[in-house]
C-alpha positions as CSV (number, residue, x, y, z in Angstrom):
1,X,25.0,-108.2,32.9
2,X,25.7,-104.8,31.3
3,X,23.2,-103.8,28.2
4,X,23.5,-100.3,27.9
5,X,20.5,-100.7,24.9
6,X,19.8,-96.7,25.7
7,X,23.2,-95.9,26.5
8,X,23.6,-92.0,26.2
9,X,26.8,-89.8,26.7
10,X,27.5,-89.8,30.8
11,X,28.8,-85.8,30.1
12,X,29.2,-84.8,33.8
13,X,27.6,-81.5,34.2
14,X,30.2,-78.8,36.2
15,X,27.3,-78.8,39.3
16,X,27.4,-82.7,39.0
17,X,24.9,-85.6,38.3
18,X,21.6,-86.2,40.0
19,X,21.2,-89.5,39.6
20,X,18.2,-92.1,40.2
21,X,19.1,-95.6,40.4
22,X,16.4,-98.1,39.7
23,X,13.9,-95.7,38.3
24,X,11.2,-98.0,37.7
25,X,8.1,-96.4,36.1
26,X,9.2,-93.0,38.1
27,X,12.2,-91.5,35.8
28,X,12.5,-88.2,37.3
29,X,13.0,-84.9,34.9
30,X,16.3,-82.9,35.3
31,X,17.9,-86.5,36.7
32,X,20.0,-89.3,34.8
33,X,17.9,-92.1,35.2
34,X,19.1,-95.4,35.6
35,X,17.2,-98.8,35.3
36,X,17.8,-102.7,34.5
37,X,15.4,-102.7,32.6
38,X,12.2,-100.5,30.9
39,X,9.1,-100.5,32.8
40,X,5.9,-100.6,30.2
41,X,4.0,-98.3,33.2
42,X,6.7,-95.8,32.9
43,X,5.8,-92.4,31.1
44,X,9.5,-92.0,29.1
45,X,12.3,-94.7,29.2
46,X,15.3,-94.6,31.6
47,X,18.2,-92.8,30.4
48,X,20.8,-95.9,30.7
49,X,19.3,-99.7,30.6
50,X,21.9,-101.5,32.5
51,X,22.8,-103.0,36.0
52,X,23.5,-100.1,38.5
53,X,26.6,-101.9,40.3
54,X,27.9,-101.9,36.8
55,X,28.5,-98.3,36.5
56,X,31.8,-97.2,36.2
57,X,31.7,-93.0,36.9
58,X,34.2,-91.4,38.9
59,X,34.4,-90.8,42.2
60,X,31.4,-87.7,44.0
61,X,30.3,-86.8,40.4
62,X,27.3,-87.3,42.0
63,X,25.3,-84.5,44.1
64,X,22.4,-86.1,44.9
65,X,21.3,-90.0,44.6
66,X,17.9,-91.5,44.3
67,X,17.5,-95.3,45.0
């Protein structure tokens, strides 16, 4: 189940991606939030709307996860 409703360019930053999977009403600033679904209790929308083990990024784009 892949929606992608809020899909945004995934442009990988040279320092690489902080991301935070399953954001829930805490999207964090700075990060590329990530979330199934929105959360009405959240202050700003996720950055992606979709299922996180759908992700396709390449491998350690990532320099920090959240989850």
């Amino acid at each position: 189940m892949e929606d992608n409703r809020n899909e945004r360019s995934m442009d990988i930053p040279a320092k690489g991606l902080r991301l935070n999977l399953g954001c829930g009403r805490t999207p964090i600033e700075g990060w590329f939030n990530i979330d199934i679904q929105s959360n009405p209790m959240a202050k700003r929308a996720p950055d992606l709307l979709s299922d996180v083990k759908k992700i396709n990024l390449p491998d350690a784009c990532a320099v920090e996860i959240q989850a």
